[in-house]
N, C-alpha and C positions, 0 to 999 in steps of 0.2 A: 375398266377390266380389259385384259390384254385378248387379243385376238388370235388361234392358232390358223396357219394355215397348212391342211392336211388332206393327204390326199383321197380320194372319193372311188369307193368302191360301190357299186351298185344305189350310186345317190345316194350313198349315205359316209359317212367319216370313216375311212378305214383303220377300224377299232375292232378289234377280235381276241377272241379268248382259244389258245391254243397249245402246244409245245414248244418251247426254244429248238431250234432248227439247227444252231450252229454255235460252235463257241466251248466256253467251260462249263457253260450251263446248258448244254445240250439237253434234252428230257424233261427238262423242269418246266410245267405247268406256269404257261406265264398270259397276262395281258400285253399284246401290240397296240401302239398308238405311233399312223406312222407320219410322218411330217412329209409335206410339200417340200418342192426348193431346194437345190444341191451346186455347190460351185466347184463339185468336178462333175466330168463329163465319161466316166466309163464306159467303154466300149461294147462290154459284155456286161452292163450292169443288168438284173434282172427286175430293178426299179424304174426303168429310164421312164416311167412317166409323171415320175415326177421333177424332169428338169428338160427334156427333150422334144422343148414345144417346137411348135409351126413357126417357119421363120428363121431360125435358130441355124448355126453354123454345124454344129456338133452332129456328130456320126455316130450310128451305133450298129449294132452287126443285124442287126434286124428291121434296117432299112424304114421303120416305121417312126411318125412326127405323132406329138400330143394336143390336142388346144386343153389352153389354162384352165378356160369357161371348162370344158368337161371332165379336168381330173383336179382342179382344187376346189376345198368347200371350206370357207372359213365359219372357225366355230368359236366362241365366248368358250373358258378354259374353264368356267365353273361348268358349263352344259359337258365338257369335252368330261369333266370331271366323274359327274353323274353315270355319265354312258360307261366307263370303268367301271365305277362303282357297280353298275349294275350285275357286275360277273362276280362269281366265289370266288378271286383269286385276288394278292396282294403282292405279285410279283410283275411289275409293271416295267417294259420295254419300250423305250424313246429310239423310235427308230428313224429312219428314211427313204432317200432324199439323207439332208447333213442338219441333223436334228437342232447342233449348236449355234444353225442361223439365227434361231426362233428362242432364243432363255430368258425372254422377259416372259412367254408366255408359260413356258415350262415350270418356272418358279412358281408360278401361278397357282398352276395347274398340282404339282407337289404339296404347294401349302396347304390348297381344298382339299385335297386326300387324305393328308393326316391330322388336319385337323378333325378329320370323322375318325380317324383309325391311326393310330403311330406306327401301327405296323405295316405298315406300306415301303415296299422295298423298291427301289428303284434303279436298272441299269441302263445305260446310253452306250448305240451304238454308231459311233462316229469316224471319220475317215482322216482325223488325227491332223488337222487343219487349222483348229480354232481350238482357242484356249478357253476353260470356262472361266464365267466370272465367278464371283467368293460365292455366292448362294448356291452354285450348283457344285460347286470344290467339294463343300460340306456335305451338301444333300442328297449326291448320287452316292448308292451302295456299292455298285463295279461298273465300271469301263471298258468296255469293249471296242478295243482300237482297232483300224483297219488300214495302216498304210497302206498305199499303193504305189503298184509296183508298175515297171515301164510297161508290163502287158495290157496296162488300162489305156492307154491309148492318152493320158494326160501329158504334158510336158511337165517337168521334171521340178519345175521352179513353183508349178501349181499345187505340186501332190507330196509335198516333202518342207514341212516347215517346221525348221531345228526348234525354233523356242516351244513349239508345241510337243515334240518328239520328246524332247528336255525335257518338259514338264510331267507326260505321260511315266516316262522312264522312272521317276521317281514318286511315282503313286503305288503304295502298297496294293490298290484294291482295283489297278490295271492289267488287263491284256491283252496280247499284241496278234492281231490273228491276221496272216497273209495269205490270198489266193492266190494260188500256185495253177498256171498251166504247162509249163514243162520244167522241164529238169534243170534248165540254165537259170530260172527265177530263183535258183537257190543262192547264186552269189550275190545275188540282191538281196536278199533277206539278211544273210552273214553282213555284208555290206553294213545296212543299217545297225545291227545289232551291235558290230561293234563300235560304228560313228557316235552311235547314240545310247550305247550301255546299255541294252535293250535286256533284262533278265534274262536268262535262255530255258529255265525253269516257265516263263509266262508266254512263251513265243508257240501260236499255233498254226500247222499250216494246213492250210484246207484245198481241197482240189474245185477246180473253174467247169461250174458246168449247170446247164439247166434242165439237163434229164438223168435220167439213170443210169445211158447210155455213155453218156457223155462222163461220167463220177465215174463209171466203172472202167473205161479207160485210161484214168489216172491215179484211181486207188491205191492198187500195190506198190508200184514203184514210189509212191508219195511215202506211204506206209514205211517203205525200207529207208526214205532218206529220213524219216522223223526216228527212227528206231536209231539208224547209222549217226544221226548227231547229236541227239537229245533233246530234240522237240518236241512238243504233243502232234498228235491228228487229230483232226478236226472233219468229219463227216458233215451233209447237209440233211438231216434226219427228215426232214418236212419234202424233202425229195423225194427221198425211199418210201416215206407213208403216202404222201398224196400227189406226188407227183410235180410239175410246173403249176403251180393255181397261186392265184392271191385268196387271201385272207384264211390261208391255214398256217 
């Protein structure tokens, strides 16, 4: 049996039953399951403890290092299963950290699910890096891509991999959501979209921020350039309700 490694919120598997926060499916009542372990290094990630150990080269804007010992917990993908299961809900989110390190255990983890229930829906939100292999091709419901853009602080050659880009672009049940903190990230966006045929119907751009403060100073003008070119907006809904917190 495959082993997840995920990361640890109050000693226990960070697994929670809440609202999608961000994306096409903003609102929708969903299960997080968030995975350990990520091979970019964003600057302003709001995750970085799950890749931002003691030791490590990588910067992040919050000056702050993690130990492994205290933020991963590895779990058996049937117990990992269970603890899902345990919630009302059948809309289940692979998150991170770069969830696609881990698809032996994910597979895993999908198959226990619906073999109790077929109705188990499942989205992955990845940083468009890694390609799936054929069982998660099939078995994810939508995709939730996250290029990054030079304001992540990644080199370019890390955070930008055509065959996966390719790949993405031509998934019906894909999309493309970029965080934006000023207004010049937009030529990066257009950039990619049209390197890499990026639908512009699926492309959303979300504003860089981890308080209210921070959202509401790039709201509008984000607002005017998705209206100005035909992109969605994308808000960070779990902000506005509860603020900076894990496990909502």
């Amino acid at each position: 049996m495959a082993i997840l490694k995920l990361a640890k919120l109050n000693d226990r598997p960070e697994i929670f039953h809440t609202l999608q926060g961000e994306g096409v499916s903003m609102g929708v009542p969903s299960i997080f399951i968030r995975s350990s372990l990520c091979n970019l290094h964003c600057s302003w990630c709001d995750t970085d403890y799950t890749w931002n150990w003691e030791g490590t080269p990588w910067t992040h804007e919050s000056g702050q290092k993690f130990s492994k010992q205290d933020y991963i917990v590895e779990l058996e993908t049937k117990e990992a299963a269970e603890l899902i299961a345990s919630y009302p809900c059948k809309n289940v989110i692979l998150t991170g950290g770069e969830p696609l390190l881990q698809q032996e255990g994910w597979a895993e983890l999908i198959q226990h699910l619906r073999a109790t229930d077929p109705d188990y829906r499942f989205e992955v939100e990845t940083n468009a890096t890694q390609l799936p292999d054929p069982f998660m091709d099939k078995a994810i419901n939508q995709w939730n891509i996250s290029p990054k853009l030079s304001n992540s602080g990644n080199d370019e050659k890390l955070r930008i991999k055509p065959d996966a880009l390719k790949y993405f672009s031509n998934k019906e049940n894909a999309w493309f959501k970029f965080v934006i903190q000023n207004e010049a990230d937009l030529a990066e966006v257009q950039l990619l979209e049209n390197t890499y045929h990026l639908p512009k119907s699926k492309i959303l751009l979300m504003p860089e921020g981890r308080t209210e403060e921070a959202l509401n100073n790039k709201r509008l003008w984000l607002a005017d350039i998705c209206r100005d070119h035909g992109y969605r907006f994308s808000d960070r809904l779990h902000i506005q309700l509860w603020g900076s917190k894990r496990g909502v």
